[in-house]
Backbone atoms as SQL, in Angstrom:
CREATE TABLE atoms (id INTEGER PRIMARY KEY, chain TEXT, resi INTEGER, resn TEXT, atom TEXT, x REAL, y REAL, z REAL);
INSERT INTO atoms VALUES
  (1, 'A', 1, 'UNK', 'N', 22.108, 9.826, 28.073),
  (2, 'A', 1, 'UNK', 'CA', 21.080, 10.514, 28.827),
  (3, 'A', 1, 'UNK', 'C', 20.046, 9.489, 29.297),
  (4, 'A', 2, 'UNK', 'N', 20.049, 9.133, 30.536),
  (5, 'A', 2, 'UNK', 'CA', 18.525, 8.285, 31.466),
  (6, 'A', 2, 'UNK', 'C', 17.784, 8.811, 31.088),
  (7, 'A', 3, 'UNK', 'N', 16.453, 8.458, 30.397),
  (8, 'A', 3, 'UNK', 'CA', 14.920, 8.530, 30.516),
  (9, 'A', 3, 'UNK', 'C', 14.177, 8.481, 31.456),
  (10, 'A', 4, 'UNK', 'N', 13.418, 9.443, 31.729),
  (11, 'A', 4, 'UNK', 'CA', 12.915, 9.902, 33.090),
  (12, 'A', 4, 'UNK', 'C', 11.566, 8.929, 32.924),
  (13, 'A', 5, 'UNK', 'N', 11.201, 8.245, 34.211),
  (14, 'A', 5, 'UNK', 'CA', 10.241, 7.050, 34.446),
  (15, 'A', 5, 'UNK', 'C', 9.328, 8.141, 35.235),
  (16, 'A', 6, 'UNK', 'N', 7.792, 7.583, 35.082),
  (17, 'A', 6, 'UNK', 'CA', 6.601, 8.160, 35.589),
  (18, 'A', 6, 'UNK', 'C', 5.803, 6.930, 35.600),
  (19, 'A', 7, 'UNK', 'N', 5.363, 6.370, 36.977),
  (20, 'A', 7, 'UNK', 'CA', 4.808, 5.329, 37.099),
  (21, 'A', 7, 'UNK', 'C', 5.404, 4.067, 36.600),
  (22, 'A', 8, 'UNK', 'N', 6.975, 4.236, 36.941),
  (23, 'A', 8, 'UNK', 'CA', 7.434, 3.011, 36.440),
  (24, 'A', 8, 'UNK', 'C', 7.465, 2.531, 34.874),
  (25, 'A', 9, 'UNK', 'N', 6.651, 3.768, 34.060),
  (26, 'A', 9, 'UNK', 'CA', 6.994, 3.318, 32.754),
  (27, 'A', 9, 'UNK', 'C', 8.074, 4.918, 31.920),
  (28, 'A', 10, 'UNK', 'N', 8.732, 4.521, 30.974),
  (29, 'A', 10, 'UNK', 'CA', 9.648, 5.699, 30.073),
  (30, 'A', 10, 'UNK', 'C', 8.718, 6.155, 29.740),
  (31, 'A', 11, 'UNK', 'N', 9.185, 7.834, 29.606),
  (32, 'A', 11, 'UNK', 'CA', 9.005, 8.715, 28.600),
  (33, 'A', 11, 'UNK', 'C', 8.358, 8.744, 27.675),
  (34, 'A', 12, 'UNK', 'N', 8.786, 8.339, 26.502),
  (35, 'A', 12, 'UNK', 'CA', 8.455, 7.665, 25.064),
  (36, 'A', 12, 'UNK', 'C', 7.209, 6.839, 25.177),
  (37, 'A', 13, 'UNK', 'N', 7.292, 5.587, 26.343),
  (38, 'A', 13, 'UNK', 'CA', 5.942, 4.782, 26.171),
  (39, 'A', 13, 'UNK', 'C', 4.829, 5.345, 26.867),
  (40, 'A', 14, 'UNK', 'N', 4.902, 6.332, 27.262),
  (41, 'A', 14, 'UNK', 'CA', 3.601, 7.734, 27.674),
  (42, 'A', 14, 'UNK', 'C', 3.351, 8.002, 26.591),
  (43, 'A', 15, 'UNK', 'N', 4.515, 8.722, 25.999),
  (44, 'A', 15, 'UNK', 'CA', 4.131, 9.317, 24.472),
  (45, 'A', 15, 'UNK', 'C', 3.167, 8.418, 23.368),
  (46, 'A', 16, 'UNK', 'N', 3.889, 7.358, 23.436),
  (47, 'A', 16, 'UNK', 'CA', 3.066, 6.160, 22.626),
  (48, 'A', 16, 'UNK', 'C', 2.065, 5.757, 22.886),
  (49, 'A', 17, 'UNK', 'N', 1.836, 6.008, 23.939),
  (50, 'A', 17, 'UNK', 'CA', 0.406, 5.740, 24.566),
  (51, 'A', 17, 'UNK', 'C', -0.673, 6.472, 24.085),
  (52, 'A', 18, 'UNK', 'N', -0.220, 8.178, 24.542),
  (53, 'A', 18, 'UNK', 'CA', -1.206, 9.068, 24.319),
  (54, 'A', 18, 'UNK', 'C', -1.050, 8.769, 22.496),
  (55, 'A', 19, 'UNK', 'N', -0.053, 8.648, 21.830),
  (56, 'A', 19, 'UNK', 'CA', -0.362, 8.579, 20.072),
  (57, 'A', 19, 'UNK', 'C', -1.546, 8.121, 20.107),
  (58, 'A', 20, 'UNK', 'N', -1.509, 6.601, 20.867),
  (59, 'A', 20, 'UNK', 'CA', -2.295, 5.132, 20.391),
  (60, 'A', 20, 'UNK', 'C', -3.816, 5.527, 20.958),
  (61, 'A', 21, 'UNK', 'N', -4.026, 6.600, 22.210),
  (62, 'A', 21, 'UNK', 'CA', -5.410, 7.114, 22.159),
  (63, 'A', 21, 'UNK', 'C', -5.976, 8.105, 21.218),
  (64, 'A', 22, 'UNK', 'N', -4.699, 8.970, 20.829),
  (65, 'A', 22, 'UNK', 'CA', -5.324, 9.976, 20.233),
  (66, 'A', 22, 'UNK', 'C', -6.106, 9.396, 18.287),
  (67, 'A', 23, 'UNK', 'N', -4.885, 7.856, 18.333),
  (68, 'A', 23, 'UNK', 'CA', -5.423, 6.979, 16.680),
  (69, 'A', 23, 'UNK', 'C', -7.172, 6.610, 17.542),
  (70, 'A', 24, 'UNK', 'N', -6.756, 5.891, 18.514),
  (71, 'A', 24, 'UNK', 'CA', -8.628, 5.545, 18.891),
  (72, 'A', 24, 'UNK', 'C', -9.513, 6.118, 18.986),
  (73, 'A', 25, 'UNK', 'N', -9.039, 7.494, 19.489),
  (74, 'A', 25, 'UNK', 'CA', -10.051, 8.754, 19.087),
  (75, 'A', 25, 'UNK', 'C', -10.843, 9.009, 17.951),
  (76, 'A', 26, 'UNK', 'N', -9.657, 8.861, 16.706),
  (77, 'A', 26, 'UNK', 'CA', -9.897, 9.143, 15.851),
  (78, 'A', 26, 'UNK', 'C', -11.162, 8.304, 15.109),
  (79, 'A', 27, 'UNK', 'N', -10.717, 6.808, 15.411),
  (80, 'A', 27, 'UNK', 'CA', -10.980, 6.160, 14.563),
  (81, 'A', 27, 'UNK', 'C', -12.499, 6.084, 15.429),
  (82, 'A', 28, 'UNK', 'N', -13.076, 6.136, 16.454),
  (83, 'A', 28, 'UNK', 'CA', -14.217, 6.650, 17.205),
  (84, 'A', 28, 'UNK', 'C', -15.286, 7.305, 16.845),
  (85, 'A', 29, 'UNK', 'N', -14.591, 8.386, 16.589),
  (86, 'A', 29, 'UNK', 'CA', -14.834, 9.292, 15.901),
  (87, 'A', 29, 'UNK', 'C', -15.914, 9.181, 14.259),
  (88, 'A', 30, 'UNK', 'N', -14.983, 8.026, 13.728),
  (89, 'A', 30, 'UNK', 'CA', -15.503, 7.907, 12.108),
  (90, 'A', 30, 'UNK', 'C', -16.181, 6.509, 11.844),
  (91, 'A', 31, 'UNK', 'N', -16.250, 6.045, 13.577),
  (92, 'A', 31, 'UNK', 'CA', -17.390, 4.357, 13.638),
  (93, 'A', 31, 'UNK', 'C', -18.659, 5.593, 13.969),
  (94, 'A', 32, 'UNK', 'N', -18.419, 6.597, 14.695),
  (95, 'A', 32, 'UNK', 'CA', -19.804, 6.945, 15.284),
  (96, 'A', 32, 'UNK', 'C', -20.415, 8.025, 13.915),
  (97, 'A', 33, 'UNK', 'N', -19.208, 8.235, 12.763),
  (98, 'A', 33, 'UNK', 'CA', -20.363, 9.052, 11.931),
  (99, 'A', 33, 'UNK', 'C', -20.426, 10.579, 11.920),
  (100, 'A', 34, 'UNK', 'N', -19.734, 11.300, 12.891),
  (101, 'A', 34, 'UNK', 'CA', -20.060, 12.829, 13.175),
  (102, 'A', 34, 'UNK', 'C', -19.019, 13.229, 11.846),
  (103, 'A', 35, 'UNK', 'N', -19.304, 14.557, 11.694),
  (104, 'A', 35, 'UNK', 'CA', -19.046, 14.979, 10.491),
  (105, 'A', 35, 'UNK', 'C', -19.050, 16.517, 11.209),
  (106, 'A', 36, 'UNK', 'N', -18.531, 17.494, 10.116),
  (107, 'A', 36, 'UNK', 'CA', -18.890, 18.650, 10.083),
  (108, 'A', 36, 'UNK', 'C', -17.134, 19.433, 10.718),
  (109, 'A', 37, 'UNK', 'N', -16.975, 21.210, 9.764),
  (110, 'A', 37, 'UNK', 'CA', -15.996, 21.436, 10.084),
  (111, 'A', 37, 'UNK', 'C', -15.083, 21.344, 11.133),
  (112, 'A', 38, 'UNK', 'N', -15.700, 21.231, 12.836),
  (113, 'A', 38, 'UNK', 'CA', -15.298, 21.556, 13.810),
  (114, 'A', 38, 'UNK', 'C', -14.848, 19.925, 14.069),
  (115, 'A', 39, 'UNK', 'N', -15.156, 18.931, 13.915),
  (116, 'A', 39, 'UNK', 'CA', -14.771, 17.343, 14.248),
  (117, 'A', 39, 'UNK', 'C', -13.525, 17.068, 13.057),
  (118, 'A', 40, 'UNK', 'N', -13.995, 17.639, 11.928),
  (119, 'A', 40, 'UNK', 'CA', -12.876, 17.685, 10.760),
  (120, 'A', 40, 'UNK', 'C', -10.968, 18.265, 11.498),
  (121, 'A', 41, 'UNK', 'N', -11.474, 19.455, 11.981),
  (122, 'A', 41, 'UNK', 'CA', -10.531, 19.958, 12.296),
  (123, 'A', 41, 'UNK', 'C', -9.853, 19.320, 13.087),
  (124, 'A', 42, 'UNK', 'N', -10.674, 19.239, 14.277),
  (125, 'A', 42, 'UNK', 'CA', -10.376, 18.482, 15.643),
  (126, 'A', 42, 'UNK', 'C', -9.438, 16.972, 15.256),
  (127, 'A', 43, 'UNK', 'N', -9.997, 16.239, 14.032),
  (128, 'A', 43, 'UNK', 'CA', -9.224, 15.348, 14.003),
  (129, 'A', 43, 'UNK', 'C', -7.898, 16.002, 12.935),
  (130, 'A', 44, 'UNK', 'N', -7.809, 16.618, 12.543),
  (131, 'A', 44, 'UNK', 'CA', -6.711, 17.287, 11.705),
  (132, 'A', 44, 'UNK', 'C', -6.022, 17.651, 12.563),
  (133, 'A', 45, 'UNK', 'N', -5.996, 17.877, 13.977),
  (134, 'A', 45, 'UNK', 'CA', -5.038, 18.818, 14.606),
  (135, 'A', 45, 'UNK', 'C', -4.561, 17.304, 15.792),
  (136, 'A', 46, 'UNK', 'N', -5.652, 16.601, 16.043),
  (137, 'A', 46, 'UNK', 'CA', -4.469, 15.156, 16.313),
  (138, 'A', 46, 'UNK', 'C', -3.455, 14.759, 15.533),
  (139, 'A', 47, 'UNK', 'N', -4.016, 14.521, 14.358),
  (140, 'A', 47, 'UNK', 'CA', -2.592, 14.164, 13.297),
  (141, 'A', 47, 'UNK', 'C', -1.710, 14.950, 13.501),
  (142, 'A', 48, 'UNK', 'N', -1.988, 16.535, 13.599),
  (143, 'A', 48, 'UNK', 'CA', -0.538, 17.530, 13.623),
  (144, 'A', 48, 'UNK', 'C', 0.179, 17.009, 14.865),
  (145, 'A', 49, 'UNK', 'N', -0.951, 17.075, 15.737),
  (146, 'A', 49, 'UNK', 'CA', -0.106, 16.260, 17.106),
  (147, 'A', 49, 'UNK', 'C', 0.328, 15.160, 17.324),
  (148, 'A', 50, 'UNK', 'N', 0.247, 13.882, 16.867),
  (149, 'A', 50, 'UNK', 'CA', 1.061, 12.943, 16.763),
  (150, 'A', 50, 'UNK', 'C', 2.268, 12.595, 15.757),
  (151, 'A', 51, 'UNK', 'N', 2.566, 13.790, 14.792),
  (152, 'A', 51, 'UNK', 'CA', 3.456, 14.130, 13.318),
  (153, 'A', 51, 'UNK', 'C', 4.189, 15.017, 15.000),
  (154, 'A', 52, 'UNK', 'N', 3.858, 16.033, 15.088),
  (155, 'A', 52, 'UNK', 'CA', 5.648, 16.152, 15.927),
  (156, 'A', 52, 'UNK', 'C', 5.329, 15.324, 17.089),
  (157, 'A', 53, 'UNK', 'N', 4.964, 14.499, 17.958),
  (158, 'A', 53, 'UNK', 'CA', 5.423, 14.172, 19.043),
  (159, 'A', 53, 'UNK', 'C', 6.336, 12.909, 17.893),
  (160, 'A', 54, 'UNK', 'N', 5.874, 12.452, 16.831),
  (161, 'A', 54, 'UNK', 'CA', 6.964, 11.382, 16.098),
  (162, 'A', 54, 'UNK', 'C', 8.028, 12.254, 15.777),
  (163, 'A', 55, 'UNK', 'N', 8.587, 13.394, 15.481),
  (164, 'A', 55, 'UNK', 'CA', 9.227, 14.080, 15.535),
  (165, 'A', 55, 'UNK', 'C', 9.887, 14.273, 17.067),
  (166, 'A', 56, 'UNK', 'N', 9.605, 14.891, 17.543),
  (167, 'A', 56, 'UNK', 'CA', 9.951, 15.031, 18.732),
  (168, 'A', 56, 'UNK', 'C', 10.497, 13.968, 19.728),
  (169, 'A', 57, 'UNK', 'N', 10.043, 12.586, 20.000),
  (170, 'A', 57, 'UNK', 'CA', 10.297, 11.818, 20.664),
  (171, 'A', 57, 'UNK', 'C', 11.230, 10.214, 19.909),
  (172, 'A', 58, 'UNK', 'N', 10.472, 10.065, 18.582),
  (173, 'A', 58, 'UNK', 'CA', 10.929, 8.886, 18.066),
  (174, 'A', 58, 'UNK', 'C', 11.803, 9.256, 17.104),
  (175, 'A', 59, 'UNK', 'N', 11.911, 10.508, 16.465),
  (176, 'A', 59, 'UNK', 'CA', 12.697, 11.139, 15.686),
  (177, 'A', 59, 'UNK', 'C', 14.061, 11.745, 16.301),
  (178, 'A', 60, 'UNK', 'N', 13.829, 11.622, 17.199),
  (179, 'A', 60, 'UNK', 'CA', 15.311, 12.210, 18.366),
  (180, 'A', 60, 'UNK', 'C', 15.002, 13.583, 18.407),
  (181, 'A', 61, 'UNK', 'N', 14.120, 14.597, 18.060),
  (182, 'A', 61, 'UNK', 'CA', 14.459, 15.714, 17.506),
  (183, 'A', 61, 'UNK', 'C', 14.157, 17.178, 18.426),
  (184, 'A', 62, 'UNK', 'N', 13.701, 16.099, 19.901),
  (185, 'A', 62, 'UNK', 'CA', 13.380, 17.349, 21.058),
  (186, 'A', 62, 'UNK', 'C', 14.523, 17.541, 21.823),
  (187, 'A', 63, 'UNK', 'N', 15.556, 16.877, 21.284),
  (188, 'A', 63, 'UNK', 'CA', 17.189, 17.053, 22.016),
  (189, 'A', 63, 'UNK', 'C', 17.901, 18.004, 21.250),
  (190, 'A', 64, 'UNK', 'N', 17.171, 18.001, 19.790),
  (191, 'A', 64, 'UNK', 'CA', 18.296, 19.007, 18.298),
  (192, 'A', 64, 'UNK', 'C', 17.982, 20.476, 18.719),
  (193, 'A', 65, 'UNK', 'N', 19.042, 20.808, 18.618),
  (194, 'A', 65, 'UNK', 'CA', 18.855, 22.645, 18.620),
  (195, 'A', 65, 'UNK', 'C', 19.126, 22.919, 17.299),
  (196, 'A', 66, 'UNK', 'N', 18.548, 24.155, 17.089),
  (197, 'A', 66, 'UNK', 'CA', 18.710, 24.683, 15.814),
  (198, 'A', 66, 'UNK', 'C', 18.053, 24.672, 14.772),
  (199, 'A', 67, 'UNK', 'N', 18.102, 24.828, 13.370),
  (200, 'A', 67, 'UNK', 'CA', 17.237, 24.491, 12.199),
  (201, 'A', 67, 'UNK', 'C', 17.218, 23.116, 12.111),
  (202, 'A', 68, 'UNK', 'N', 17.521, 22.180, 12.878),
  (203, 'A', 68, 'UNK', 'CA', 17.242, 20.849, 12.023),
  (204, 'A', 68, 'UNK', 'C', 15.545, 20.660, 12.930),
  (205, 'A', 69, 'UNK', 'N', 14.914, 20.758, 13.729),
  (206, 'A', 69, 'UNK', 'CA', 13.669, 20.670, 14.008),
  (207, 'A', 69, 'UNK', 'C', 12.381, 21.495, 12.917),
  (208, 'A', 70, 'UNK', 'N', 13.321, 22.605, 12.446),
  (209, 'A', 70, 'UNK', 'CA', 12.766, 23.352, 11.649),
  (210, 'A', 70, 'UNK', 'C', 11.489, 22.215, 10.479),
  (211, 'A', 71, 'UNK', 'N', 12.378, 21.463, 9.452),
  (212, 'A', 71, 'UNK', 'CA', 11.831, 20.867, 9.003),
  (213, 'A', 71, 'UNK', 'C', 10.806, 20.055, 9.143),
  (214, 'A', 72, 'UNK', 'N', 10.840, 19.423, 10.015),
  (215, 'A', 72, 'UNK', 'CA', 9.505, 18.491, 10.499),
  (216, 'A', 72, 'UNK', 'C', 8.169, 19.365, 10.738),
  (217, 'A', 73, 'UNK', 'N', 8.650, 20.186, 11.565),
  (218, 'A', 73, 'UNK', 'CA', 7.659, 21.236, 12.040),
  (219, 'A', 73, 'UNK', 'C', 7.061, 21.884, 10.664),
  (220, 'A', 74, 'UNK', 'N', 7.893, 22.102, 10.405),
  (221, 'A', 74, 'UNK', 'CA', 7.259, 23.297, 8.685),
  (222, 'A', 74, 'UNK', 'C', 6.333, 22.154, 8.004),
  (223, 'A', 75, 'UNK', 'N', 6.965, 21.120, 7.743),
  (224, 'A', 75, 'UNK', 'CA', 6.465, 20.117, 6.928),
  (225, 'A', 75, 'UNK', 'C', 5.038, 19.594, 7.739),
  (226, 'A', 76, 'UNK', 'N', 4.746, 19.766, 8.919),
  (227, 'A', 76, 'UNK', 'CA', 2.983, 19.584, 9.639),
  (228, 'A', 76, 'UNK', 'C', 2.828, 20.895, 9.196),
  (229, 'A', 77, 'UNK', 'N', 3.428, 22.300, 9.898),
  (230, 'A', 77, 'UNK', 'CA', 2.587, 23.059, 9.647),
  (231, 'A', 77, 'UNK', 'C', 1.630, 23.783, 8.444),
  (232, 'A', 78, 'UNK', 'N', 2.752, 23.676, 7.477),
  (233, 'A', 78, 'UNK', 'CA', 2.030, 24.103, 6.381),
  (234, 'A', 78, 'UNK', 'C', 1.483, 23.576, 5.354),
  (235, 'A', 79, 'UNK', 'N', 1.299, 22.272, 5.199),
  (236, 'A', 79, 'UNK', 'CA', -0.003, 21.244, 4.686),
  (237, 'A', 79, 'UNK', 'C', -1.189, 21.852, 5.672),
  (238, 'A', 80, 'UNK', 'N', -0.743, 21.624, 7.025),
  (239, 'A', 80, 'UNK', 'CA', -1.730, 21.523, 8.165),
  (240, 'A', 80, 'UNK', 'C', -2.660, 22.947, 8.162),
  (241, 'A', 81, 'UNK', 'N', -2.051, 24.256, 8.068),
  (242, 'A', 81, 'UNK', 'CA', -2.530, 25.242, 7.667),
  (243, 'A', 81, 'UNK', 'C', -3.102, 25.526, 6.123),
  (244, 'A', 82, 'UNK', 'N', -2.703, 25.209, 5.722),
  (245, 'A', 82, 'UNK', 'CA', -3.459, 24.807, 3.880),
  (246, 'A', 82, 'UNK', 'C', -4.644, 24.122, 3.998),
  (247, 'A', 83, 'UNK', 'N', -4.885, 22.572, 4.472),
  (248, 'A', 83, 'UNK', 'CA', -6.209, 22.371, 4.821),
  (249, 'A', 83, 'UNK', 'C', -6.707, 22.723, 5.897),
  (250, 'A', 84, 'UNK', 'N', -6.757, 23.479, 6.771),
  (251, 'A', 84, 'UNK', 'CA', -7.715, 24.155, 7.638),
  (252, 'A', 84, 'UNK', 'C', -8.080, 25.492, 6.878),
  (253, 'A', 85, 'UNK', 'N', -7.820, 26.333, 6.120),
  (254, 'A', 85, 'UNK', 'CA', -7.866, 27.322, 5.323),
  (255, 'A', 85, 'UNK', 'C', -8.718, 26.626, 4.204),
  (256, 'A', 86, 'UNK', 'N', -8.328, 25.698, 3.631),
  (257, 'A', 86, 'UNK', 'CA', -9.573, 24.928, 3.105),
  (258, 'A', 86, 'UNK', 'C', -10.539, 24.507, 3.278),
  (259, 'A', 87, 'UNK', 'N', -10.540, 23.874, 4.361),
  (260, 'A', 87, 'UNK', 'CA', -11.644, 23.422, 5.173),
  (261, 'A', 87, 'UNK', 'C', -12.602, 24.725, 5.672),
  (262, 'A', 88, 'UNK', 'N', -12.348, 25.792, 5.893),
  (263, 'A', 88, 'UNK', 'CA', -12.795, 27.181, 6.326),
  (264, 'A', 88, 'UNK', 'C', -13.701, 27.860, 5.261),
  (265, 'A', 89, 'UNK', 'N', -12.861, 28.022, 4.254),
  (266, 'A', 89, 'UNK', 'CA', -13.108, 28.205, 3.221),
  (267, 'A', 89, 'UNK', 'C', -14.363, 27.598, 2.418),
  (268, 'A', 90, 'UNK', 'N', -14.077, 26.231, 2.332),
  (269, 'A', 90, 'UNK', 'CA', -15.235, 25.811, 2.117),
  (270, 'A', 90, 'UNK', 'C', -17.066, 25.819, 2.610),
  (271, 'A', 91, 'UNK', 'N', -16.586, 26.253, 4.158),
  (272, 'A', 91, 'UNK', 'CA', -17.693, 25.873, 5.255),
  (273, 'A', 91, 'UNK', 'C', -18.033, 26.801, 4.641);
């Protein structure tokens, strides 16, 4: 299967890209100090989002049909839903 090019670069190195802003975000984020549930989250739900696009793109796993995507996915979602329910909870 060819990898579809956008601006002359693959697929994947878009993907890697947006990962590598969404880590600078993060780390932005915790030079400048903000705090509080809603920035907590916000960076909790990048991680969910760069856990499947590594799934999804570097994991092979947006080509798999069936239960084998299952796993990855379950395995963000429900840590990922456990601490936001915590995090809620707490506030």
């Amino acid at each position: 299967m060819a990898s579809k090019r956008v601006a002359g670069l693959r697929a994947c190195t878009w993907v890697w890209l947006l990962m590598l802003g969404l880590t600078l975000l993060t780390w932005l984020i915790g030079r400048a100090g903000w705090g509080g549930i809603e920035v907590s989250l916000t960076v909790l739900g990048f991680a969910l989002i760069k856990g499947q696009l590594v799934g999804d793109w570097f994991m092979g796993l947006r080509q798999v049909r069936g239960g084998w995507r299952w796993p990855v996915s379950l395995w963000l979602l429900v840590p990922g839903s456990l601490i936001t329910v915590a995090f809620v909870l707490a506030g």
